[in-house]
Structures are given as structure tokens and as C-alpha cells.
C-alpha positions in Angstrom: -78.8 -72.0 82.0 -79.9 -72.5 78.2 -81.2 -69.4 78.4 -78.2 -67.8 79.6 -76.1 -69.2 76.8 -78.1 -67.7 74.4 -78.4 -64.5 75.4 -74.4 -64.4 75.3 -74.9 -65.8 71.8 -77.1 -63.3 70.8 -74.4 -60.3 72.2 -71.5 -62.1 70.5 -73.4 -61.7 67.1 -74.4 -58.4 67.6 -71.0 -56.9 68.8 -69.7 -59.1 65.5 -72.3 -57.0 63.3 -71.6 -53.9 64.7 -68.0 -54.8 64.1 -68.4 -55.7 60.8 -70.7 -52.5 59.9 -67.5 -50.1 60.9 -65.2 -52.2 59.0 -67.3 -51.6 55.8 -67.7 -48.2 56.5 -64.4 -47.6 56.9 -63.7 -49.7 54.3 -66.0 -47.2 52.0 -64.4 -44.2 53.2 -61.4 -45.6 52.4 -61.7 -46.4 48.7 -63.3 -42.9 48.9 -60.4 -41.5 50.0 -58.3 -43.3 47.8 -60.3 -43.0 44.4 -60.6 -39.1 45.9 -56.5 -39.0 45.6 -56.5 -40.8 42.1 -58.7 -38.0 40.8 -56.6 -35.5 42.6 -53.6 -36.5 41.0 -54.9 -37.5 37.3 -56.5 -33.9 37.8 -59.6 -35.7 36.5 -62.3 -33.1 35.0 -59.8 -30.3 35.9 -60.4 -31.4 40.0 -56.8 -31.3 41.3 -55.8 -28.1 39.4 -59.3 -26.2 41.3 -58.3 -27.8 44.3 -55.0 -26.5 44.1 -55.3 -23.1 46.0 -56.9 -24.3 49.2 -54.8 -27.6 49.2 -51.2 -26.5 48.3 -50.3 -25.9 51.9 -51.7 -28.6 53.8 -48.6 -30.9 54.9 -50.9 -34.4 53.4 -52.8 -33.7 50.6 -50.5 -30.9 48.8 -48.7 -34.7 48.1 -51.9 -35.4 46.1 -52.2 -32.4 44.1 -51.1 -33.1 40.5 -47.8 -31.9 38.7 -47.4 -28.2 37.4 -45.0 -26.4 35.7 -42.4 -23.7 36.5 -44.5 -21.5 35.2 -47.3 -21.8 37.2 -44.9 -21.9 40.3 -43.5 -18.7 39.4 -47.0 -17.3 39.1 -48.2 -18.6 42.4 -44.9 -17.7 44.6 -44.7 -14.2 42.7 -40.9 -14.9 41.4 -39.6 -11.7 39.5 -38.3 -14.1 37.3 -40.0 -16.3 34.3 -38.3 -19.1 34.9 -35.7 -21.0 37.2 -33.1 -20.9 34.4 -33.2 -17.1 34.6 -33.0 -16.9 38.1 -29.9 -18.7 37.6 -28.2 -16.8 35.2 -29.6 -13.4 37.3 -27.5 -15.2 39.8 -24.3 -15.9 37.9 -24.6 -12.1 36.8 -24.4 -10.8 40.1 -21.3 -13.2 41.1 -19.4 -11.2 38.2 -20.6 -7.5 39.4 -19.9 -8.9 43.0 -16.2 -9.8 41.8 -15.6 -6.8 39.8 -16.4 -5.0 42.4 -14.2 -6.5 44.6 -11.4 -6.2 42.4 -12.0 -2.4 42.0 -12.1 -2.3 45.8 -8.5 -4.3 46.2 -7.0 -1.6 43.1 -8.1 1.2 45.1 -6.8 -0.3 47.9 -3.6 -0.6 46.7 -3.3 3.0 44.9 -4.4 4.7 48.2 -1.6 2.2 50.0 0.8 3.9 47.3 0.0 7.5 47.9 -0.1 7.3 51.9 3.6 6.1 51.5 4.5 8.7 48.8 3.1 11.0 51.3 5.1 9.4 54.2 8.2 9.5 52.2 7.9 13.0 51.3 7.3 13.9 55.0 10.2 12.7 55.9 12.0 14.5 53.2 10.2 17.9 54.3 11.3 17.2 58.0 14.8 17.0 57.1 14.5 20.2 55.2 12.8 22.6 57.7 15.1 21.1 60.1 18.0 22.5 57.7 16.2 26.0 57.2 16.3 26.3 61.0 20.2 25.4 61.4 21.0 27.8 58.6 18.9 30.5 59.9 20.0 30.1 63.3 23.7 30.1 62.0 22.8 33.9 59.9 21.9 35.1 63.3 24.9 33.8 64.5 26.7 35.6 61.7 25.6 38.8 62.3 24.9 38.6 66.3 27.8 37.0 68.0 29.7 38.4 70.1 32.7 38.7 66.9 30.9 39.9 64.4 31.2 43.0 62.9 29.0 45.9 64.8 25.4 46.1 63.2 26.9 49.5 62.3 28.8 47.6 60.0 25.9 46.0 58.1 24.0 49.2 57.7 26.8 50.8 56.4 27.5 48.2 54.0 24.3 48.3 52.4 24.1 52.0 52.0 27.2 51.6 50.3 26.0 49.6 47.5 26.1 50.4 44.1 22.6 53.0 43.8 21.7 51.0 40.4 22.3 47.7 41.8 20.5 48.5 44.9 17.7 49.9 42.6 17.4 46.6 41.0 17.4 44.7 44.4 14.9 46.9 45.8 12.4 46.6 42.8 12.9 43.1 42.7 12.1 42.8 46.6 9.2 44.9 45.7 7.8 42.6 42.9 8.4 39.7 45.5 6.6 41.2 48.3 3.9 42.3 46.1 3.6 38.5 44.3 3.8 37.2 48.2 0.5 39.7 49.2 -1.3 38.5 46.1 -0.4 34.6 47.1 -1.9 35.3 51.0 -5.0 37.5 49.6 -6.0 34.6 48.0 -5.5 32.3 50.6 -7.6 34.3 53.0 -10.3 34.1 49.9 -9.6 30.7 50.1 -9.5 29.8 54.0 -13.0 31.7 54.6 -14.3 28.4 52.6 -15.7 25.2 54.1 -12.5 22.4 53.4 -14.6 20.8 50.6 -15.1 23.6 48.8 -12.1 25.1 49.0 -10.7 21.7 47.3 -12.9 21.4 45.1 -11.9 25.3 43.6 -8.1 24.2 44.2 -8.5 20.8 42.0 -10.0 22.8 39.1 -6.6 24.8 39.1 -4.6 21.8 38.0 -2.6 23.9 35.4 -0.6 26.0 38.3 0.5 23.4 40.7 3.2 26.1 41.8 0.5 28.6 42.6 -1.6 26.1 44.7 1.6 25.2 47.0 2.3 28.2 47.3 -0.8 29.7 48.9 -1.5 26.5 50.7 2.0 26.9 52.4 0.5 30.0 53.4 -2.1 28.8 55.4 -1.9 27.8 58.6 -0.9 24.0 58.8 -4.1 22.9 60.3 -6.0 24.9 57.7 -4.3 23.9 55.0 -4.5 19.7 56.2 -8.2 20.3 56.5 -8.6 21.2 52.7 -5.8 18.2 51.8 -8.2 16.2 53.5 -10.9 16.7 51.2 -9.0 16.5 47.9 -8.7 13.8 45.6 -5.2 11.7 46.8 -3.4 11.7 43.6 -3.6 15.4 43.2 -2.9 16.5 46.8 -0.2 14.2 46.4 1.3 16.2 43.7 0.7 19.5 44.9 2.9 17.9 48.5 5.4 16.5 45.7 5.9 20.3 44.7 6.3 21.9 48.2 9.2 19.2 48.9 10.6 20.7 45.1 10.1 24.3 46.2 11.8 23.0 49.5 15.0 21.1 47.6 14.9 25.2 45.6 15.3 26.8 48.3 17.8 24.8 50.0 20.1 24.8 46.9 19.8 28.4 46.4 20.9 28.7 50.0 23.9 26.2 49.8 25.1 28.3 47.0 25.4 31.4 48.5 26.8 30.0 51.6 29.5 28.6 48.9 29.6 32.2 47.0 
């Protein structure tokens, strides 16, 4: 029974020595550890700043690693800039080209917004004029066709009879017309043969005969002649349209007073 007691005596004080021995050792490796970490982050014989390149990016111990400058950040994260303060001001920079930009954007805006109802207004004005070619030129018909009017007889003999210098002068004035009105759709067929953009780009550089331009561009066909509007710069195509509605307004007058004559 004695005997027994002392064996348990003699496990109890080994399992306390063995007990003991870990605590020390841990003990040890923790003052280790800790004077490790002091050295670390005193950067102690130039220890944290070797250490730095295989620590930085472990979660624990980049805590450890002493204190650098922006500097050296910028070196190690390959910054394009020298310092945080100029990444800030590079910043600031591009929130006033950012702005500018958008207030370029919003003036544009508003211009085109100006033209496309310049344009819409003076479509409405053309309307109304074609519209008023076609009444009077289906009331001249009407003149010379219904069933009251003089016999075409008439008419032929009426302008045989015209004064031979006056009629002269009519006729070489009708021939200078006609001839002006070949000229106008020669060059348009020069002109049509050309991909849109180019043909725009030839008709903008003519900016000193806007007359001219409308005039062979109302000799196009209207799909040919919206394909190379398409292409031009707004503000000019929206003079060139300006003119047509002019020639238009011309034309009508002219018309009005020899219907009043």
C-alpha cells in the first residue's frame, strides 16, 4: 500500500516536471518571439527593413515590420506617381477635363438641338411652298386646257406674233437659262458619282457660292442629295437648306406678280 502511494507520488512529480519544462520552453520562445518583434519594428541593425520583402504580405507579422515612407511605398507598389500629394492633384486635374468636357458635350448638345429645329421649321416652310407650286401649276394647266380657254391655236399664234426683237431677247435669255441649268446638273452628276462624304466634304470647301451649292443639290435626286446633307457639318447644311427655302420664297413672289400683272 506504501508502495503504491509512492509510485503515484513519483508520477505526480514527473507529469509536474514535464509540465513545467513546456511552460519554460514556451515561455523562451515567447520572449523570443517577442524580443524578435521589438527588433523588427526598431529595425534593429537594419533587420525589419531586410525582412521587409518576404514579410509585407503575411496577414501577422507585416504588423511588425517598421514604418516607411511614401516613398518607399510608391517604389514597392509601382505608383506612376512620386508621391500621394500628386496623385491627388493628378486627380483633381482630371475632375476639371472630366467637367469641361461635359460642358462641351451639353453646348453641342444644345447647338445641334438648335439646328434640327431650324431645319424642322424650314421644312415646314418648304412644304407649304411646293404645295403652292403645285396649285399654281395645276391652275396654268387649267388656264390653257379647260374646256373655255382659248384653242391651243390661239397660244401658238400669240407667240409667233410677238415682237421679233423682243422674242429675240426672250429666246436668248431662255438659252443662257438652259445653258446655266446644264452646267448646274453636269456638275451634279460630277458630284453624285462621289461617295456622300466626299461629295461634302468638296461642297463645304465652296462656302463662298451658297447659291450654286443649292442649286445643284436641288438637282439631285432627294435621296441623293439627303445622303450628302447627312455627312456635312450641321451649321452649313443648315444654311445651304436656309437658301433653297429663299430661292423658294423667289420664286413664289415672282410668280405672284405675274399672276397680278
Amino acid at each position: 500500500m506504501a508502495r503504491k502511494k509512492r509510485d503515484e507520488s513519483d508520477k505526480k512529480k514527473k507529469s509536474n516536471g514535464t509540465m513545467a519544462t513546456v511552460l519554460v520552453v514556451v515561455g523562451i520562445m515567447l520572449i523570443w518571439l517577442l524580443l524578435l518583434g521589438v527588433l523588427l519594428r526598431l529595425d534593429v541593425g537594419g533587420i525589419g527593413t531586410s525582412l521587409r520583402p518576404s514579410f509585407k504580405n503575411v496577414p501577422i507579422l507585416k504588423m511588425l515590420l517598421p514604418p516607411v515612407s511614401e516613398e518607399q511605398l510608391i517604389w514597392e507598389e509601382n505608383y506612376p506617381y512620386e508621391s500621394i500629394t500628386d496623385a491627388v492633384n493628378r486627380i483633381k486635374e482630371l475632375e476639371v477635363e472630366l467637367d469641361t468636357a461635359l460642358q462641351s458635350s451639353k453646348t453641342y448638345a444644345d447647338r445641334n438641338a438648335q439646328l434640327e429645329a431650324e431645319v424642322a421649321r424650314l421644312k415646314v416652310f418648304e412644304d407649304n411652298v411646293l404645295a403652292f407650286e403645285n396649285r399654281v401649276k395645276a391652275f396654268d394647266k387649267n388656264v390653257v386646257f379647260n374646256d373655255k380657254a382659248p384653242s391651243i391655236e390661239e397660244y401658238k399664234k400669240y407667240y409667233e406674233e410677238i415682237n421679233p426683237t423682243t422674242a429675240e431677247e426672250i429666246y436668248r435669255l431662255v438659252l443662257e437659262q438652259l445653258q446655266y441649268d446644264a452646267s448646274i446638273i453636269e456638275k451634279a452628276k460630277i458630284i453624285k458619282t462621289m461617295k456622300p462624304s466626299q461629295a461634302a466634304q468638296v461642297i463645304e470647301e465652296m462656302t463662298a457660292d451658297i447659291e450654286w451649292t443649292a442649286k445643284v443639290l436641288l438637282s439631285m435626286k432627294a435621296d441623293e442629295s439627303a445622303a450628302i446633307f447627312d455627312k456635312m457639318n450641321k451649321l452649313y447644311s443648315a444654311k445651304i437648306f436656309k437658301k433653297m427655302a429663299d430661292m423658294d420664297e423667289d420664286k413664289l413672289n415672282s410668280i405672284k406678280a405675274s399672276l397680278t400683272n
